[in-house]
C-alpha positions, 0 to 999 in steps of 0.5 A: 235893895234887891227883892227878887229871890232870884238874886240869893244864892238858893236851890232852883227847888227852893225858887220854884216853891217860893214862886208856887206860894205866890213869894215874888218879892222879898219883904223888907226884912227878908231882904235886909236878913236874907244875904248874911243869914245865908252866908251863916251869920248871926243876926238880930232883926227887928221887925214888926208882927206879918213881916215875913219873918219866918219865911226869912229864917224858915229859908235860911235854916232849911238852907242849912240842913244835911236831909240825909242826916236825921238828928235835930239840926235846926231849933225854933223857940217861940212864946206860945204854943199858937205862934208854934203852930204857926212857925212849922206850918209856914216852914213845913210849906217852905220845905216842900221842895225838899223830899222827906224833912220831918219837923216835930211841934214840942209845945206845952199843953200836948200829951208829952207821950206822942211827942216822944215818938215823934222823937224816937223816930227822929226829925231834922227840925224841932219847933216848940215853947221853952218850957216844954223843950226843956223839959224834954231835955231834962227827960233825956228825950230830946238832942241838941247836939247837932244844932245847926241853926237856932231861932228865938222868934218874938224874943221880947215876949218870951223874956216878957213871960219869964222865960229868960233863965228857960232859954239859957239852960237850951241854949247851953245844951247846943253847940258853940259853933251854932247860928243864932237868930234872934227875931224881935218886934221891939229891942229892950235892953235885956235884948241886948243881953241875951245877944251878948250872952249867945251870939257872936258879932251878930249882923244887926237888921232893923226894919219899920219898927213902928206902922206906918199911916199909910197902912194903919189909921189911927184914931183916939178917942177920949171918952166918959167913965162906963162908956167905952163898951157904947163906944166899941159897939159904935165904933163896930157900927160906924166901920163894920170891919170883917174882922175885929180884936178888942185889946183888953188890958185884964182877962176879967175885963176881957170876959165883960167886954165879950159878954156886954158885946153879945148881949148887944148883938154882936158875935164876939169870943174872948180869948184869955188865960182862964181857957183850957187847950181846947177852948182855946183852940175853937175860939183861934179857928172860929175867928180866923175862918170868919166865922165870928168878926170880933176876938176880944183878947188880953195881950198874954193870950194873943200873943203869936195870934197871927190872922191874916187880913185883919180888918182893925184894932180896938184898944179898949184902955191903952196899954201903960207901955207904948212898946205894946201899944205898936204891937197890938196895932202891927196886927192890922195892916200887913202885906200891903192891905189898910187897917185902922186901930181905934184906941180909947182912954178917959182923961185919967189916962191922958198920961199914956197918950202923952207917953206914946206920944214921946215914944213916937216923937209925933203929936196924938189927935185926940178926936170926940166920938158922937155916940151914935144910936145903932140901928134897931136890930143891926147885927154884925154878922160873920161871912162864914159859919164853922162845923164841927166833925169829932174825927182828925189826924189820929183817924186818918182824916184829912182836909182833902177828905173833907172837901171831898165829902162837900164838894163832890156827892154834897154838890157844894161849890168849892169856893163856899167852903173856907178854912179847914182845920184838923187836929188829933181828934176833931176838924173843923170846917168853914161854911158860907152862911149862906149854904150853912143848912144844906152843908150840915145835912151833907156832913151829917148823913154823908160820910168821910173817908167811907165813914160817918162822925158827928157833925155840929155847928158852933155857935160864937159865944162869949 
């Protein structure tokens, strides 16, 4: 199959960008989806998490709008806000060879009022959560009538979640001679359902569906009752991945196993549903910056988490359906790079081995972990630390700003700055451990953009 970009019927704009985000070669999904989306057919595509799949449908959707025309043309539903966020900055890069596109992030958890500005002022693209975009339907505020393009990403989990009967009514509110594409990491029957109630002869794409052990290790560990904590610790000892997500089956467990790894040591923040926005948003910035190596998160909550060069998995009791279990897994290993996931289980639950051995149709080695005594003082220490400025968009600051500000009186060098995130009100900005001081002091008696915001440091906490 061919992977040059080259060879798909696009904009010499649209190849020149792609080659300026470093996209050389198509990915096994954008390959096997990109020729019939392009020739506008509907498509179900299977692929696991860090595919390539947004830029596959990002592509083709961008390749159907009319810029001139300024009305809603193009759809993306997606099952959390975090993964939304996600899905329109990828398009939004995607787009930057083509002068004025406006996109606009309807999802929950946002002030509904701004949202219906950006509205009234129009936008080619929509990108949001079904709940909030239906009720921006029942509010009059949203118009679906030119739809030209209409993705469900991550489908299995929005119908997961419940929203099944949320997705219909949208959808009824779109045209008939729409595109749909329909993007899924596992193809249960109720997927098969919601294609058959919404597509038409849809090109079916199914690409590595399961991980591969040449870019994901495995291990099993069968372990006593009350030790799995002593055995993640060991385990983070043993491997001492850069970045770590601790697969909870429960939030209140999540908050245990976070809390127990602090007490040990070990930077770690949990991340599930009893979480205001806020909170939220903090501990998915500290995590994917490096300022803190280990997230430990319940399935619901890290669903649309998307971290690049994610180092391991540890599943702290195996999930009850085999289906999850290679989702959690498929956040380690992407584009190319070794991962390893590590998952516990005391002999209760040798049935759900047994059970992902089937789904696998391979057999589990099941290996006994010497608990070894950590190290006195050994900690797991984050390559990054993160600040904190109470200024954002709404006061016109920007990453450019921030950089700025450190780089050029602060004389720190660009390469010590990391991740810059910027919201309405707040930024947040990752710092070298190594420089954390003199960087701190830079943004706390220097000035941003002319002016001087409160600066702090965050610390991971459980």
């Amino acid at each position: 199959m061919t992977t040059d970009f080259s060879t798909l019927p696009l904009t010499p704009e649209m190849l020149a960008n792609l080659e300026s985000l470093d996209y050389r070669k198509m990915t096994p999904i954008q390959a096997a989806a990109l020729p019939s989306l392009l020739q506008g057919r509907d498509l179900i595509a299977q692929a696991k998490t860090g595919s390539g799949k947004t830029a596959a449908f990002g592509i083709g959707l961008l390749d159907r709008l009319n810029v001139a025309q300024y009305r809603i043309q193009a759809l993306v539903l997606c099952p959390t806000r975090e993964l939304a966020d996600q899905v329109g900055k990828e398009i939004r890069r995607l787009a930057r060879c083509m002068p004025n596109i406006k996109l606009v992030s309807l999802c929950g958890g946002q002030p509904f009022g701004p949202q219906v500005g950006s509205l009234e002022h129009s936008a080619h693209i929509a990108v949001g959560t079904p709940g909030r975009i239906l009720k921006h339907l029942q509010k009059g505020t949203l118009d679906l009538r030119h739809i030209e393009t209409l993705v469900l990403d991550e489908a299995d989990r929005m119908l997961d979640m419940g929203f099944c009967d949320e997705i219909a009514t949208i959808i009824d509110h779109t045209p008939i001679g729409r595109q749909t594409l329909l993007f899924s990491a596992t193809y249960p029957d109720a997927i098969e359902g919601m294609s058959g109630r919404f597509q038409r002869d849809p090109v079916v794409v199914t690409v590595d569906a399961t991980h591969s052990d040449r870019h994901i290790k495995q291990h099993f560990y069968e372990v006593q009752k009350g030790q799995r904590v002593n055995t993640v610790a060991a385990l983070l000892a043993q491997h001492r991945p850069e970045s770590t997500v601790v697969f909870c089956n429960t939030r209140q467990q999540c908050q245990e196993v976070a809390d127990k790894l602090q007490q040990r040591g070990f930077e770690a923040l949990s991340l599930h549903g009893d979480l205001d926005q806020r909170e939220r948003n903090q501990v998915l910035v500290m995590f994917a910056n490096k300022s803190c190596p280990i997230l430990v998160a319940t399935d619901v909550a890290a669903r649309g988490l998307d971290i690049k060069d994610l180092q391991a998995v540890i599943n702290f009791e195996l999930s009850r359906d085999p289906e999850v279990h290679i989702h959690r897994i498929g956040r380690t290993g992407r584009a190319g790079k070794k991962g390893v996931a590590l998952s516990l289980f005391i002999a209760s639950e040798a049935c759900r081995v047994n059970a992902l051995e089937e789904y696998l149709a391979c057999s589990i080695a099941v290996e006994t972990l010497k608990t070894p005594e950590i190290e006195a003082g050994f900690k797991l220490r984050s390559p990054m630390v993160t600040f904190c400025i109470d200024g954002g968009r709404k006061d016109k600051v920007r990453p450019g700003d921030i950089l700025g500000a450190l780089t050029g009186e602060g004389g720190i060098p660009g390469n010590k700055v990391g991740k810059i995130d910027i919201f309405d009100r707040i930024a947040y900005v990752a710092i070298d451990r190594t420089i954390r001081k003199k960087a701190l002091k830079q943004l706390s008696e220097g000035k941003i953009k002319g002016r001087r915001f409160k600066v702090r440091r965050l610390i991971p906490s459980a």
